[in-house]
TILUMLUM-272345 format. One record per residue (C-alpha): residue number from 1; residue in three letters; x, y, z. Coordinates in nm, 2 decimals. Layout:
@num=NUM	residu=ALA	east=X	north=Y	up=Z
...
END
This chain:
@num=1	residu=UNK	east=-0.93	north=-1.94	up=6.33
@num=2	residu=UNK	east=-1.04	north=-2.26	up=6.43
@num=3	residu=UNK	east=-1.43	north=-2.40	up=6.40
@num=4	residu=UNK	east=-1.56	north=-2.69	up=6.54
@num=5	residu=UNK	east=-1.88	north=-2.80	up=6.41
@num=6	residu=UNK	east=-2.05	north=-3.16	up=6.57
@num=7	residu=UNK	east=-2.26	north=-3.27	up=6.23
@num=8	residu=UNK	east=-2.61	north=-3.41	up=6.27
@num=9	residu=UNK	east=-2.71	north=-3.66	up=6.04
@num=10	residu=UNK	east=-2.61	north=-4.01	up=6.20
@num=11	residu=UNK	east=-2.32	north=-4.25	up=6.01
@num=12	residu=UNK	east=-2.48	north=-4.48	up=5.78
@num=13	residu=UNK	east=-2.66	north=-4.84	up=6.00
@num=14	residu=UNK	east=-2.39	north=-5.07	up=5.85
@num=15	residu=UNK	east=-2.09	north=-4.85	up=5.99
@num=16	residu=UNK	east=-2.27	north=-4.82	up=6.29
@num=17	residu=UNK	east=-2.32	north=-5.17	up=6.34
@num=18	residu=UNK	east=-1.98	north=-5.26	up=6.23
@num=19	residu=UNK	east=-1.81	north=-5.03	up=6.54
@num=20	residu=UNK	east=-2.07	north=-5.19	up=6.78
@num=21	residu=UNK	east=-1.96	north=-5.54	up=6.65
@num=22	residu=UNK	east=-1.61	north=-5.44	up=6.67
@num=23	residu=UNK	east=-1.48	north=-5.47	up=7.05
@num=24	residu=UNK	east=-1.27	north=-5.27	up=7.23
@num=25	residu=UNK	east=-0.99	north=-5.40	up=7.10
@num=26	residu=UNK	east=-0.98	north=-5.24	up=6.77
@num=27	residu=UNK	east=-0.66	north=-5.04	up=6.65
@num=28	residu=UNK	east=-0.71	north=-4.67	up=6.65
@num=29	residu=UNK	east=-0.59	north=-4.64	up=6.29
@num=30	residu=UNK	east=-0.92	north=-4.84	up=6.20
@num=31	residu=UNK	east=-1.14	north=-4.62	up=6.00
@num=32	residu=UNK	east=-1.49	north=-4.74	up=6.17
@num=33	residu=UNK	east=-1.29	north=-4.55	up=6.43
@num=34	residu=UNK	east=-1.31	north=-4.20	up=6.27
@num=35	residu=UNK	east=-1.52	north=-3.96	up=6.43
@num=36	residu=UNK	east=-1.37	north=-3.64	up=6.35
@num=37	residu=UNK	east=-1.20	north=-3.49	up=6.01
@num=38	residu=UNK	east=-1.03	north=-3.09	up=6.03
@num=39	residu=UNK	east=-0.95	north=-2.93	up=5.69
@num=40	residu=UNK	east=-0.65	north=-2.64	up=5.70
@num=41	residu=UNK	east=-0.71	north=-2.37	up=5.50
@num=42	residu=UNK	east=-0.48	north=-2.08	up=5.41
@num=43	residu=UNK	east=-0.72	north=-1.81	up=5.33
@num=44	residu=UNK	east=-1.12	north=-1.73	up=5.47
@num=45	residu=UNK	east=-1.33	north=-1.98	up=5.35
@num=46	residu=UNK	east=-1.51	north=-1.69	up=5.19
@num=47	residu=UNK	east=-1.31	north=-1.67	up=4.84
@num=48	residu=UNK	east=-1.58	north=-1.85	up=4.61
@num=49	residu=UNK	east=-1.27	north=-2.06	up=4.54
@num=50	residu=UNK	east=-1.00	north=-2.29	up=4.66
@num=51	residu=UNK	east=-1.07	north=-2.21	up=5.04
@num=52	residu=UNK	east=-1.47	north=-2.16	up=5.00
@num=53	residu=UNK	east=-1.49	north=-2.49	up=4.81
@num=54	residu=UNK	east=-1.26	north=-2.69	up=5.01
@num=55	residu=UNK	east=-1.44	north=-2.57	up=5.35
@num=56	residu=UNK	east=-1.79	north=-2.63	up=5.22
@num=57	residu=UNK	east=-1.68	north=-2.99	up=5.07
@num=58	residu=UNK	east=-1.56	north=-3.10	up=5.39
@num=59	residu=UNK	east=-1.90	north=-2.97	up=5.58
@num=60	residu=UNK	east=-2.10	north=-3.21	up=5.32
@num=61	residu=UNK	east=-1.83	north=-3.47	up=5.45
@num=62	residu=UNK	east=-1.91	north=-3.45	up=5.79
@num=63	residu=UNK	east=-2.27	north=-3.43	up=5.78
@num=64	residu=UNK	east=-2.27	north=-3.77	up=5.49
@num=65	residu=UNK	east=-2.07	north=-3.96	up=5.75
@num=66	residu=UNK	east=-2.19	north=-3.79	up=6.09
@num=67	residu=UNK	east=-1.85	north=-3.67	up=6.21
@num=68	residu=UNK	east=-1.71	north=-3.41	up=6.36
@num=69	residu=UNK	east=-1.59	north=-3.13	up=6.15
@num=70	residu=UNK	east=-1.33	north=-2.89	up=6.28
@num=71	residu=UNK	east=-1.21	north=-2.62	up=6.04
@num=72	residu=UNK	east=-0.89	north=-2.40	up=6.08
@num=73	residu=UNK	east=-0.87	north=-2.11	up=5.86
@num=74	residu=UNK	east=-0.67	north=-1.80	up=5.77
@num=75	residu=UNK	east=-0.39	north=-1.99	up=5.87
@num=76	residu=UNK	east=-0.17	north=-1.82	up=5.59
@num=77	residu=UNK	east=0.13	north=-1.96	up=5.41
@num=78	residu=UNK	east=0.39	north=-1.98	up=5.70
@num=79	residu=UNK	east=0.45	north=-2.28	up=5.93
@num=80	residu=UNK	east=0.17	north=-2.44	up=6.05
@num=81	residu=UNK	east=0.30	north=-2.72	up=6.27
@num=82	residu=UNK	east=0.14	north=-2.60	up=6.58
@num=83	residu=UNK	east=-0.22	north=-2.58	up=6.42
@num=84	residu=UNK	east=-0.17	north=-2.95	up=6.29
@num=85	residu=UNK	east=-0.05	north=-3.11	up=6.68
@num=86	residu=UNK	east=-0.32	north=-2.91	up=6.82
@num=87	residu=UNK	east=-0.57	north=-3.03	up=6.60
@num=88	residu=UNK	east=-0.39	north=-3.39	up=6.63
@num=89	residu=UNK	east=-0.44	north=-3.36	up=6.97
@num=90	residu=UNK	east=-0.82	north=-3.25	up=6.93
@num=91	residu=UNK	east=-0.88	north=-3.55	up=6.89
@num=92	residu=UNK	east=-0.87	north=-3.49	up=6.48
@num=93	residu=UNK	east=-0.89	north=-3.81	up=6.26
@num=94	residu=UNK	east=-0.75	north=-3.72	up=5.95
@num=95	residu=UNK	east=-0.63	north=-3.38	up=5.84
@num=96	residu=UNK	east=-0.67	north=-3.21	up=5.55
@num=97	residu=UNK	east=-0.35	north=-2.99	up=5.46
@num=98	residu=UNK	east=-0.57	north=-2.76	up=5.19
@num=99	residu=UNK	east=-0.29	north=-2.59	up=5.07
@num=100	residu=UNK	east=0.05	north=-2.68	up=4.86
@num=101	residu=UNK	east=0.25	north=-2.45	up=5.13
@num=102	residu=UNK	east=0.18	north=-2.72	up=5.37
@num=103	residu=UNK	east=0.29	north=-3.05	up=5.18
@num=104	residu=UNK	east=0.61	north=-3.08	up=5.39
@num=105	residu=UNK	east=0.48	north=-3.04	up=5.78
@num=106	residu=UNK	east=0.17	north=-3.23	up=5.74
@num=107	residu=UNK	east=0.38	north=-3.57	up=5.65
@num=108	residu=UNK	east=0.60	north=-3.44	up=5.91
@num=109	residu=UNK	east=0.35	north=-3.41	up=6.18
@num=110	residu=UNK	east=0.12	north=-3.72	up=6.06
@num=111	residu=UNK	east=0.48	north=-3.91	up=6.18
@num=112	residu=UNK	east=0.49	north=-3.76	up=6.50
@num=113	residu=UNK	east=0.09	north=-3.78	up=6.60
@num=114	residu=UNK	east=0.00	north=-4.09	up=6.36
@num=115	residu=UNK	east=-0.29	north=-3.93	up=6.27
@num=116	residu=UNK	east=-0.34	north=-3.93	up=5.89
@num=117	residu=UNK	east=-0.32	north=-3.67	up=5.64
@num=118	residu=UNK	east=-0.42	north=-3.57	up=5.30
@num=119	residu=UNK	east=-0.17	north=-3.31	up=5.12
@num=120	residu=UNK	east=-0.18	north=-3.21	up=4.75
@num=121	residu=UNK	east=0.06	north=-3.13	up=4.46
@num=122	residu=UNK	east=0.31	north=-3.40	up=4.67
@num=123	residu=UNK	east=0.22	north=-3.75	up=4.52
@num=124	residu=UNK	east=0.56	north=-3.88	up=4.56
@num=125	residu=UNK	east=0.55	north=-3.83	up=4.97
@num=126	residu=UNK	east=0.23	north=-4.09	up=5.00
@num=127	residu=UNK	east=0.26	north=-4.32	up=5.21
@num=128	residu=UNK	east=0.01	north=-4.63	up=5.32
@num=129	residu=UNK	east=-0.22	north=-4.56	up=5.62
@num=130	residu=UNK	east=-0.06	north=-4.22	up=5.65
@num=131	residu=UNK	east=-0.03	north=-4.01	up=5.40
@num=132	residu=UNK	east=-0.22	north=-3.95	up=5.09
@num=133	residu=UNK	east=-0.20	north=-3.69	up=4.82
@num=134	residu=UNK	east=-0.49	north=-3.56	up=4.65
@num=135	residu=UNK	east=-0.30	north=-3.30	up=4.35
@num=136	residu=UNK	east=-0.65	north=-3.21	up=4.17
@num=137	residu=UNK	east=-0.69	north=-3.06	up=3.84
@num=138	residu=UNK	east=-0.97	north=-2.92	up=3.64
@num=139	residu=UNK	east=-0.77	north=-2.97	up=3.31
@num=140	residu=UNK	east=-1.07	north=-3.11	up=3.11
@num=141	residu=UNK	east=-1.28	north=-2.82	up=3.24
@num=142	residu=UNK	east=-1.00	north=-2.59	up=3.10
@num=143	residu=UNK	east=-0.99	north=-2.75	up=2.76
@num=144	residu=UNK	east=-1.34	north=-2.71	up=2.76
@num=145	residu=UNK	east=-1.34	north=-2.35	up=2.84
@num=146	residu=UNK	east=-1.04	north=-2.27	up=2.56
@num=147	residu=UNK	east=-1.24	north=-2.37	up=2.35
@num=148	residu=UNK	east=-1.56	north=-2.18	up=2.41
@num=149	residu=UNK	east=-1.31	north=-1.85	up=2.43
@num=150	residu=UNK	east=-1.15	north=-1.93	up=2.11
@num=151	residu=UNK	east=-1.50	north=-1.95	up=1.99
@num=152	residu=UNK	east=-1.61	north=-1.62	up=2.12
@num=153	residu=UNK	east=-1.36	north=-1.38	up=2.11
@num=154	residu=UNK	east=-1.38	north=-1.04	up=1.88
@num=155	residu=UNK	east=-0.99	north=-0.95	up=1.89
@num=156	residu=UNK	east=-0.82	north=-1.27	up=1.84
@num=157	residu=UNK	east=-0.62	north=-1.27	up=2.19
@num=158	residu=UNK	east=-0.70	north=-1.42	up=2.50
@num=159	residu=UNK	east=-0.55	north=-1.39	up=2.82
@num=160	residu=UNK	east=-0.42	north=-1.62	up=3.12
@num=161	residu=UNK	east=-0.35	north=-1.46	up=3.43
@num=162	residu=UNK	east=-0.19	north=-1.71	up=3.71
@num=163	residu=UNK	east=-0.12	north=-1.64	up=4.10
@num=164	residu=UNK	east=0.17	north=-1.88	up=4.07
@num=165	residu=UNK	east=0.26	north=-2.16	up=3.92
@num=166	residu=UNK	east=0.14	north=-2.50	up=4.10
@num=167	residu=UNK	east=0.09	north=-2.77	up=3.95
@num=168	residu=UNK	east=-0.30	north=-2.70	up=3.92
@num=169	residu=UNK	east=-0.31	north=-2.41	up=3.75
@num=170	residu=UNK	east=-0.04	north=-2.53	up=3.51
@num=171	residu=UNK	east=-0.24	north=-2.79	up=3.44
@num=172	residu=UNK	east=-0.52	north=-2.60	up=3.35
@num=173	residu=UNK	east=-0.31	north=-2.34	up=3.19
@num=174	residu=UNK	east=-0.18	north=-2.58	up=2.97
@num=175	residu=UNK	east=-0.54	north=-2.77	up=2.91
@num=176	residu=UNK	east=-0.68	north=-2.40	up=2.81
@num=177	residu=UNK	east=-0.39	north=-2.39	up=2.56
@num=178	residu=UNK	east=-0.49	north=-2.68	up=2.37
@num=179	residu=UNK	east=-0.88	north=-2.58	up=2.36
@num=180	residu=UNK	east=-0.78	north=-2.27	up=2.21
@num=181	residu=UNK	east=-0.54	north=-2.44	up=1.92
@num=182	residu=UNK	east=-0.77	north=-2.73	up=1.90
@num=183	residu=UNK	east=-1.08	north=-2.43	up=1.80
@num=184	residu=UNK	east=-0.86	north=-2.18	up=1.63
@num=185	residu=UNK	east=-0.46	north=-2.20	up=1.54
@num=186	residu=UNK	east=-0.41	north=-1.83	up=1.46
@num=187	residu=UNK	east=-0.56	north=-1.69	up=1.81
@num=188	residu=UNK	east=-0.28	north=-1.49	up=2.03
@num=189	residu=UNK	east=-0.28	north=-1.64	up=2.40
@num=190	residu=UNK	east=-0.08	north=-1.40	up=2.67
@num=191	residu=UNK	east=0.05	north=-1.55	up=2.96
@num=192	residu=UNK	east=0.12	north=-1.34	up=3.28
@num=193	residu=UNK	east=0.25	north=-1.43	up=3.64
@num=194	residu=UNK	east=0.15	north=-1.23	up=3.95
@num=195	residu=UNK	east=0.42	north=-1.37	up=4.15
@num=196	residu=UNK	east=0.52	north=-1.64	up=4.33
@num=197	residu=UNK	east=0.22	north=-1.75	up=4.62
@num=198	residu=UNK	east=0.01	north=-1.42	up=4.48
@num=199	residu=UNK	east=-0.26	north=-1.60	up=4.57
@num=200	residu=UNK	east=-0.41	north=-1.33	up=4.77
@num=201	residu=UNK	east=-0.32	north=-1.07	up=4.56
@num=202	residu=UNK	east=-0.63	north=-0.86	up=4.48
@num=203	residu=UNK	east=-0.42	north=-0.56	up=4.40
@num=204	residu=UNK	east=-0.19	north=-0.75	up=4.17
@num=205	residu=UNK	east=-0.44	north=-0.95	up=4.01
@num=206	residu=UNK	east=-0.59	north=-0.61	up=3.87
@num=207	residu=UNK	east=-0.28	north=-0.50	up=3.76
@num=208	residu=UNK	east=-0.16	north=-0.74	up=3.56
@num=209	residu=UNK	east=-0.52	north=-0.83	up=3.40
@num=210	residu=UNK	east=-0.51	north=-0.51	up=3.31
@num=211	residu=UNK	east=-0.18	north=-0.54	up=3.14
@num=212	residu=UNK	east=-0.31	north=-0.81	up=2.95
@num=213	residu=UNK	east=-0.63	north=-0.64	up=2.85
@num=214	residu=UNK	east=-0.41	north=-0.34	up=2.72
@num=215	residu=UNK	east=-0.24	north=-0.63	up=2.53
@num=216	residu=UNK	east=-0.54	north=-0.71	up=2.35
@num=217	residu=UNK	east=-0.70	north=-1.02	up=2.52
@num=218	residu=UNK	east=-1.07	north=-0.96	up=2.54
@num=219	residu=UNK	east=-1.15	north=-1.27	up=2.77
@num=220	residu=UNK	east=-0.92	north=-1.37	up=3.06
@num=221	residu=UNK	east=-0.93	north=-1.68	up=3.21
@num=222	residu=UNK	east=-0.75	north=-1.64	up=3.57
@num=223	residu=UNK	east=-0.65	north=-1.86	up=3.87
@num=224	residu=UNK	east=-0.58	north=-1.69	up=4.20
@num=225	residu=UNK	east=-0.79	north=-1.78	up=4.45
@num=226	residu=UNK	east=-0.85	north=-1.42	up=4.63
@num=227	residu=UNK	east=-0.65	north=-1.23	up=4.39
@num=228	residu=UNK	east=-0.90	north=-1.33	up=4.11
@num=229	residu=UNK	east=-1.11	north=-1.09	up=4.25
@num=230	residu=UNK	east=-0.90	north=-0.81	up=4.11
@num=231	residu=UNK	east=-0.92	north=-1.01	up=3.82
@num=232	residu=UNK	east=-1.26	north=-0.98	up=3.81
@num=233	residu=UNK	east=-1.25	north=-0.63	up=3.89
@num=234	residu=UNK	east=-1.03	north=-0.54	up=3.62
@num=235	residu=UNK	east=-1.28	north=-0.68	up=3.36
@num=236	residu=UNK	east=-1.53	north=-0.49	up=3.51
@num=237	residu=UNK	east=-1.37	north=-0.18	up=3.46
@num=238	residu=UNK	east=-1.17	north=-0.23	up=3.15
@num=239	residu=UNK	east=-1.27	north=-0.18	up=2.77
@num=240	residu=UNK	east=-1.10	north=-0.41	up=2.52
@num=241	residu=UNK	east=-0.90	north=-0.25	up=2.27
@num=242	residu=UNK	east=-1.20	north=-0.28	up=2.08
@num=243	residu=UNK	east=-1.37	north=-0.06	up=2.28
@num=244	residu=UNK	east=-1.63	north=-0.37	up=2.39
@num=245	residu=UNK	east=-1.67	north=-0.58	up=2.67
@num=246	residu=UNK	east=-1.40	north=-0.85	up=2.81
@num=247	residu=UNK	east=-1.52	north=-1.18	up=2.97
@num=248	residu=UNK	east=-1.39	north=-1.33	up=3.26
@num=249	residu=UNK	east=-1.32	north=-1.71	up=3.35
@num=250	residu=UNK	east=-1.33	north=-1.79	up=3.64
@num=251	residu=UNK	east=-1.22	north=-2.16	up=3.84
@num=252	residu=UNK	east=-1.29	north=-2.34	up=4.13
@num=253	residu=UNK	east=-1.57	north=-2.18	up=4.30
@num=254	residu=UNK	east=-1.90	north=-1.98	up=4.12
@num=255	residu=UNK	east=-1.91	north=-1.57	up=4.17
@num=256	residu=UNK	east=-2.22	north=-1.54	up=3.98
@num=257	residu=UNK	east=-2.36	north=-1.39	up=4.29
@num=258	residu=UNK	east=-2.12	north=-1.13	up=4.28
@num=259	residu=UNK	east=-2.14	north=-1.03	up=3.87
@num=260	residu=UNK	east=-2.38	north=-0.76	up=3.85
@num=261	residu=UNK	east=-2.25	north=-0.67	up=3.54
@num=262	residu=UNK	east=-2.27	north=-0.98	up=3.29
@num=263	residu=UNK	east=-1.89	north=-0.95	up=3.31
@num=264	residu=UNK	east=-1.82	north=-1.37	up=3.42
@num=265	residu=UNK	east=-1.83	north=-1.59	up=3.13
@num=266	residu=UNK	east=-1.81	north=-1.89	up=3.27
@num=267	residu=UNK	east=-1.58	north=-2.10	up=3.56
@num=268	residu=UNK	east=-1.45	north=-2.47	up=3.56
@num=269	residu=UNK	east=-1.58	north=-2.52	up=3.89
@num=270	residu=UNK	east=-1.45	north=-2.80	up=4.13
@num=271	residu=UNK	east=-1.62	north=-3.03	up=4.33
@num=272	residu=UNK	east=-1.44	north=-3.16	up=4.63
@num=273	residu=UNK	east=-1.70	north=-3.36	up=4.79
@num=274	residu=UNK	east=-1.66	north=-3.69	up=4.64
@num=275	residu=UNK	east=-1.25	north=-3.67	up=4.67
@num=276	residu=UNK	east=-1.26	north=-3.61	up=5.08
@num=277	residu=UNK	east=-1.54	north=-3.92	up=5.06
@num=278	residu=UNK	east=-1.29	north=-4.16	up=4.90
@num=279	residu=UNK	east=-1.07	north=-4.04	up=5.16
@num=280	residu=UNK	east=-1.32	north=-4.15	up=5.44
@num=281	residu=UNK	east=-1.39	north=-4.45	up=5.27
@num=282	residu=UNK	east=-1.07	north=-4.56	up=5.21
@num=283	residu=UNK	east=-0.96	north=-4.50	up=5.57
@num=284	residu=UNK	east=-1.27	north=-4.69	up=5.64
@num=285	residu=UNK	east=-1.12	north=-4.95	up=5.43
@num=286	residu=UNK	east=-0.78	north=-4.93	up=5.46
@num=287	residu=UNK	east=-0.66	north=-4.83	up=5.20
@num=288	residu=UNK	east=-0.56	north=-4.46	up=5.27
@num=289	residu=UNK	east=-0.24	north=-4.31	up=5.07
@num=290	residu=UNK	east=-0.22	north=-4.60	up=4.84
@num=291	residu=UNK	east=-0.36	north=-4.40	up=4.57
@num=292	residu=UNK	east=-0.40	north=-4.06	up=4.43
@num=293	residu=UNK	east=-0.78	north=-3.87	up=4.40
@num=294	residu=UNK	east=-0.89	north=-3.69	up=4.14
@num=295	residu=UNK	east=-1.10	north=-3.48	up=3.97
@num=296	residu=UNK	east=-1.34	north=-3.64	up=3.71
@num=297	residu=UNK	east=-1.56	north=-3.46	up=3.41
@num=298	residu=UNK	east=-1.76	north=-3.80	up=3.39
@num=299	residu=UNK	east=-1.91	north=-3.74	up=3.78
@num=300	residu=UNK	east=-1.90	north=-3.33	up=3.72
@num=301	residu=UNK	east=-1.68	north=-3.30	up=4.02
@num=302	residu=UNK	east=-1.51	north=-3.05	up=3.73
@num=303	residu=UNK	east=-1.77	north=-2.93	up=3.47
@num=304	residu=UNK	east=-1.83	north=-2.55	up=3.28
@num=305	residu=UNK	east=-2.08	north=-2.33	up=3.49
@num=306	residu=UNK	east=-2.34	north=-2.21	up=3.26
@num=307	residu=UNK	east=-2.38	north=-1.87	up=3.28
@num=308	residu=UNK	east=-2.62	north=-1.64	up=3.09
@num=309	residu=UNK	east=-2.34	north=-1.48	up=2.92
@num=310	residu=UNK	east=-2.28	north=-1.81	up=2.66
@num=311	residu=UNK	east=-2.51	north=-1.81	up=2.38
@num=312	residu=UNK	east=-2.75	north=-2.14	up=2.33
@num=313	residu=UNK	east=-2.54	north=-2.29	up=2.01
@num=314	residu=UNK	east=-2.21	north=-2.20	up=2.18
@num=315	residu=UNK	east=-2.36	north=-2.41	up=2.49
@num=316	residu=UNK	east=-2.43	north=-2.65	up=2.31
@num=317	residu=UNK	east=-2.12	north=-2.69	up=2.15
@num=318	residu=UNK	east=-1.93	north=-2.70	up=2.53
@num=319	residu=UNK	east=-2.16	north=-3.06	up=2.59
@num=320	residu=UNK	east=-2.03	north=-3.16	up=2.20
@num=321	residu=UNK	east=-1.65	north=-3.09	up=2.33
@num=322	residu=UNK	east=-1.80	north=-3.25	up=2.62
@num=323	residu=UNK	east=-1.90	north=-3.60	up=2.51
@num=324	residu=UNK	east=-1.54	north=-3.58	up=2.25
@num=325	residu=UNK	east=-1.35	north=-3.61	up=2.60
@num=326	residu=UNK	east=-1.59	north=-3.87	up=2.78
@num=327	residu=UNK	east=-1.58	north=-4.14	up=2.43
@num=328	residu=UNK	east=-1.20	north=-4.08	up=2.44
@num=329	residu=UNK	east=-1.22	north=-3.95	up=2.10
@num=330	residu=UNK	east=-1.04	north=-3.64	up=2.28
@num=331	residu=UNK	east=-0.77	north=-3.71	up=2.53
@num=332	residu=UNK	east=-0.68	north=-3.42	up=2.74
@num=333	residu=UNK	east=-0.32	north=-3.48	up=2.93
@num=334	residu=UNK	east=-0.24	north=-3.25	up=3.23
@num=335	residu=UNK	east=0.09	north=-3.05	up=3.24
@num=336	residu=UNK	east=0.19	north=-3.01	up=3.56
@num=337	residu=UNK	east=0.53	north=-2.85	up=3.44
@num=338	residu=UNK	east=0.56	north=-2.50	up=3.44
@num=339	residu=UNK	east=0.82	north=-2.49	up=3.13
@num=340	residu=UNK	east=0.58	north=-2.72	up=2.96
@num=341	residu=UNK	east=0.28	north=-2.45	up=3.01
@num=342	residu=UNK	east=0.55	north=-2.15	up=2.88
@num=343	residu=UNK	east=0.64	north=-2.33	up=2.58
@num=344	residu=UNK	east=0.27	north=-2.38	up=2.45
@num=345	residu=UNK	east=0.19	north=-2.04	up=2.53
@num=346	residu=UNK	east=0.48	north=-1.93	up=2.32
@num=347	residu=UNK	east=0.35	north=-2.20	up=2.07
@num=348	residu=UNK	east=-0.02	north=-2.09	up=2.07
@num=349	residu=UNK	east=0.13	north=-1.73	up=2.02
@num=350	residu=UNK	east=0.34	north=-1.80	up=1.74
END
């Protein structure tokens, strides 16, 4: 499904005046040029999560800069060539490939059309003016939110529950890992793969949270885009072997909205917006695909959502971890490796 949405608030006066000034001479690659960005998502933009957040970031985009949004969505996993020439041809002036699945077309196509593209979890397939990659992880977030659930579970075992393996939820996985051993060494962590590009997977997602609440773990912190809602589900509807409630952490997006029952903990929610504005702005400036983005704690583009289900002293000792990370008394590095992310689990378990 494709959307096309003209965005009302005006580019800022100086851009303005700088494409008036220009001539008609300029090259088309010139980002004063750029009237019109199109984001590619795999799934609705309706999963309070990768898609959802991705969409929405590039709305707040548009309307910042005054541009033309157009969004393509439910495109799915398989080949999506076509959608990226059409929207090439739609007069699209950068692309954003929001999904891992599409890291090897997008470069392709951005060759054949020249328009540029953003891809992510594919750093080494940058290239100047073309191609930039934007591989984000919430991995201080994570650490963050290992340590609050090492802090507040009852049965000593936590669980992770993964759609795949990419490199952002490895990451993150990994990041969670060390909160936990950093608040408590003797806590068991179980690790547990839907399958591979489960990200979907509702009915999976239940399952194996399930599994891993049967296990023991009395907070699970799961990343699966639309499968998390089984996750979430699964918590609902699940005792811990203690016969109380298990929490649920969430990432990406916020489903506060959709917890009735007190059952979501927390989330390490990302913030797109300012990564697809450096991406304007360095088209603008011409310095597109000569650098990675990223997520930051220090800008909350990745930060804990506060939920009512986290005591007051257990709040306040997220903003303590907090401040550790931004003094660089705590340095938190990502783990993109999914061997790496096994190994600690088995570590943290020993």
């Amino acid at each position: 499904m494709i959307k096309r949405n003209r965005c009302a608030i005006l580019i800022p006066a100086l851009a303005v005046l700088a494409m008036l000034g220009a001539g008609a001479d300029r090259a088309p690659a010139d980002a004063a040029d750029i009237e019109t960005i199109a984001i590619l998502a795999p799934e609705q933009a309706t999963d309070f999560g990768w898609n959802q957040q991705g969409v929405e970031a590039a709305r707040e985009v548009a309307e910042a800069y005054g541009l033309e949004l157009i969004v393509a969505e439910g495109l799915g996993y398989d080949d999506v060539r076509p959608t990226l020439r059409e929207l090439a041809a739609d007069g699209a002036d950068l692309m954003i490939a929001h999904a891992a699945g599409y890291n090897t077309a997008a470069p392709e196509i951005a060759e054949e059309t020249g328009v540029p593209v953003a891809i992510t979890d594919r750093p080494d397939l940058a290239q100047p003016g073309l191609v930039a990659d934007y591989t984000l992880s919430g991995h201080d977030g994570a650490y963050l939110a290992g340590r609050l659930a090492a802090r507040m579970t009852r049965t000593g075992t936590l669980g992770i529950v993964v759609s795949d393996e990419p490199p952002s939820w490895n990451s993150q996985s990994a990041a969670f890992a060390e909160g936990v051993r950093a608040e408590r060494s003797d806590i068991t962590l179980r690790y547990a793969v839907i399958g591979p590009a489960a990200y979907s997977d509702a009915a999976g997602g239940r399952r194996v949270t399930e599994s891993l609440i049967a296990a023991g773990a009395d907070i699970i912190f799961g990343q699966g885009d639309g499968s998390s809602f089984g996750m979430l589900e699964a918590v609902k509807t699940t005792k811990a072997v203690d016969g109380g409630k298990v929490y649920f952490i969430d990432v990406i997006g916020d489903k506060s909205s959709l917890d009735d029952t007190g059952h979501l903990l927390t989330s390490v929610v990302w913030n797109m917006t300012p990564v697809f504005s450096a991406m304007v702005e360095d088209l603008r400036q011409g310095t597109f695909g000569t650098k990675p983005y990223a997520l930051s704690l220090a800008d909350d583009s990745v930060h804990l959502l506060k939920t009512g289900q986290i005591p007051e002293e257990q709040w306040a000792a997220v903003l303590r971890d907090r401040e550790e990370i931004l003094s660089g008394a705590v340095t938190v590095e990502p783990k993109f490796d999914a061997r790496e992310v096994r190994a600690m689990m088995s570590a943290v378990a020993d």
